[in-house]
N, C-alpha and C positions, 0 to 999 in steps of 0.2 A: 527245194529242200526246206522243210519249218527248221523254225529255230525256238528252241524249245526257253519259257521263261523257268528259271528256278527256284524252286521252293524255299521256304526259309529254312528245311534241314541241309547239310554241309551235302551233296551228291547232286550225278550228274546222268544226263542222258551218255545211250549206250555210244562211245565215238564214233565208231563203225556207221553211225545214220551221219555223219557230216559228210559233203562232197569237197575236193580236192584243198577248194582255198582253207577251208576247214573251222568257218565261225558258224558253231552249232546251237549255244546258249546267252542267256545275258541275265541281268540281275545278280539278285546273291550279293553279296559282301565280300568284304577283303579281310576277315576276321583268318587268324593263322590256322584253325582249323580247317576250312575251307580252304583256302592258298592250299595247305597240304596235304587234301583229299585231292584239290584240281591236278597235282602233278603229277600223282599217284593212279590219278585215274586218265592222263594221256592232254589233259589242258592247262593253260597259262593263259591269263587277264592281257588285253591287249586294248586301250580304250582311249582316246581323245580329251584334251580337258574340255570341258561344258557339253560332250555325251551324257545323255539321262539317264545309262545305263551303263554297267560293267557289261564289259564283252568276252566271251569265253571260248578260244580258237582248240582246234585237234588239227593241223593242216599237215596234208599227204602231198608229199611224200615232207617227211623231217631232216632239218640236217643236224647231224653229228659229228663227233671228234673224237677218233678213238685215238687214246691217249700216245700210242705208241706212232703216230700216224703223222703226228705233227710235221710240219714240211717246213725247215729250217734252213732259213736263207742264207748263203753265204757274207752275207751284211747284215745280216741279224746275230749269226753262229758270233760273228768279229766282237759287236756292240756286245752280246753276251760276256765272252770272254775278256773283255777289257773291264768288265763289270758297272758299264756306265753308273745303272742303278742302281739304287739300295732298293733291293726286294723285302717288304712291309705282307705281314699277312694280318687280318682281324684287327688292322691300328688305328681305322680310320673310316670304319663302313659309311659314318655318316655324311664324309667329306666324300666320299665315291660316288654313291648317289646322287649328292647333288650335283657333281661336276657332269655325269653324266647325260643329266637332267640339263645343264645347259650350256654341252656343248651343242655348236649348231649340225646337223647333217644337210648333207645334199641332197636335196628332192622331197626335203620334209615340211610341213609347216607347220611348228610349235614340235612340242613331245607328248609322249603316253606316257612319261612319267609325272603322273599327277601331284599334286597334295596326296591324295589320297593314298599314289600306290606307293610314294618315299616313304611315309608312314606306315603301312602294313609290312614292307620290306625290312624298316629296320627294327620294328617290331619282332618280325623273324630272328632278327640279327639278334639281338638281346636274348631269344628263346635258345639260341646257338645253332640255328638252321642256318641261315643266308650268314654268306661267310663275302669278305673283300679280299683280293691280290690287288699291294700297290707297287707302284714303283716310285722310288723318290729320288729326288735328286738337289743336293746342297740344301736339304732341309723339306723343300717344298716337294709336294704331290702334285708330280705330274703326269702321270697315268695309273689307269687300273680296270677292274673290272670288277661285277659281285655279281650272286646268282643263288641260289640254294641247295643245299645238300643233302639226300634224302638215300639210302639203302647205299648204295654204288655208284650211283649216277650224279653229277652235279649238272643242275640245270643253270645254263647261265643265260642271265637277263642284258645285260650293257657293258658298254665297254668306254673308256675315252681317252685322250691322249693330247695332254697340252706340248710335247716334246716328241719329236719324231721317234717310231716306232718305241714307244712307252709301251700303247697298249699292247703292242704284239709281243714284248718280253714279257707284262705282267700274265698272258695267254700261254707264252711259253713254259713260266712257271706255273701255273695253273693246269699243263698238261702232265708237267714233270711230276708235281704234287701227287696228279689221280695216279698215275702211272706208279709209283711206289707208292700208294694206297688202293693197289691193284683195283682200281674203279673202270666198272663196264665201258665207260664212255662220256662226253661232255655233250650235253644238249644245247643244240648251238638254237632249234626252233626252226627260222627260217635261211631260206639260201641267200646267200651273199657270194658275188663273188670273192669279196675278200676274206672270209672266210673259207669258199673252195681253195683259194690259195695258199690258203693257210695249212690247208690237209682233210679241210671237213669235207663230208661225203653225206649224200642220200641216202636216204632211209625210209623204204615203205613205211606207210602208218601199222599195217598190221603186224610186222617185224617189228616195230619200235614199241606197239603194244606190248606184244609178248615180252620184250624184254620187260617194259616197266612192271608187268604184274608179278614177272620173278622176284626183281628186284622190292617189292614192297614186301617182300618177307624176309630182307637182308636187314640188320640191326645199322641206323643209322648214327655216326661218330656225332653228336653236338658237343656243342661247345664251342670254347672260343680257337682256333687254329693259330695263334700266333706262334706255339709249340714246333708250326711245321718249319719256319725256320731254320728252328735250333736243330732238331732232329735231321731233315735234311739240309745241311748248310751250302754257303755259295760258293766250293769249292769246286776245281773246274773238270778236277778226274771226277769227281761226281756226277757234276752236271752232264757230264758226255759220255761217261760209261754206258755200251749199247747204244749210242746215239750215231 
């Protein structure tokens, strides 16, 4: 399968030519036009620090998270309701990224979140695209996650958790959020299981295509979201109505 080098204008090869793992392109820049032609057009930056190149994945099949889907554990439903957290939106993207950036994972060595891409991302952030859910607790931030927002879909990029299941509450509200922002669905990218646990499910590339091209005709919300709070608060007949 080639892999196709990128021009300097912001566009991409057709997805449809990548094979299953799904790294089809490289080069190009992390400029926020680019970043939001790449999501729009079915790719996200995935690349090594000291790679000589940005790398450009589409991989089939995709997981997602449809917002109603979420699989809420009965130790999580508790942690919820007891309101461990203080649920934080848009307060702290900077601090998100970097936590994310370095916590450790298992079976990884180092991160793909570069210089480069904590830079482009919060870049985003400032334009009111890339949005953070945190959770805090006696002041400190100790889990969250951030990702970008584009038509109805929020693509999310990382997640972390210095306090047991942090991240999975700041996810729960980040499903809760799209879900009364009647959003298509959350791009989880690739399969985890801890994510299948969580409720996310596969998705052909060609189904995930379709959707995303609908959705690039949808008017995306920017700006800063710290409003979703107030608007939907952490009340508990709220939060579990239909749930």
């Amino acid at each position: 399968m080639p892999i196709y080098e990128l021009p300097s204008e912001p566009i991409f090869p057709d997805p449809n030519l990548a094979d299953k793992n799904g790294l089809l392109a490289y080069g190009g820049d992390l400029s926020p036009r680019r970043l939001v032609v790449a999501y729009q057009s079915g790719f996200f930056p995935w690349f090594e620090e000291g790679s000589p190149d940005i790398l450009w994945w589409t991989p089939d099949p995709r997981m997602v998270l449809f917002p109603d889907k979420f699989k809420l554990s009965k130790s999580l439903r508790q942690k919820i309701r007891r309101q461990t957290f203080e649920i934080r939106v848009d307060s702290a993207f900077e601090q998100v990224i970097k936590a994310c950036r370095a916590v450790p994972r298992p079976g990884q060595d180092g991160t793909w979140i570069t210089d480069e891409i904590e830079l482009a991302y919060t870049r985003l952030h400032r334009l009111g695209i890339a949005h953070s859910v945190e959770c805090w607790q006696d002041g400190q931030l100790v889990g969250g996650l951030y990702g970008l927002s584009l038509g109805k879909i929020f693509f999310g990029e990382s997640m972390f958790h210095k306090v047991s299941d942090a991240s999975k509450v700041a996810f729960y509200y980040l499903s809760y959020f799209c879900k009364q922002l009647e959003f298509s669905f959350i791009d989880c990218q690739m399969h985890t299981d801890h994510l299948q646990r969580l409720g996310a499910e596969e998705m052909p590339r060609s189904a995930y295509l379709k959707s995303i091209y609908v959705n690039n005709e949808l008017e995306t919300m920017k700006g800063s979201w710290e409003e979703l709070v107030e608007v939907f608060p952490n009340s508990i007949a709220d939060l579990f109505s239909g749930r």
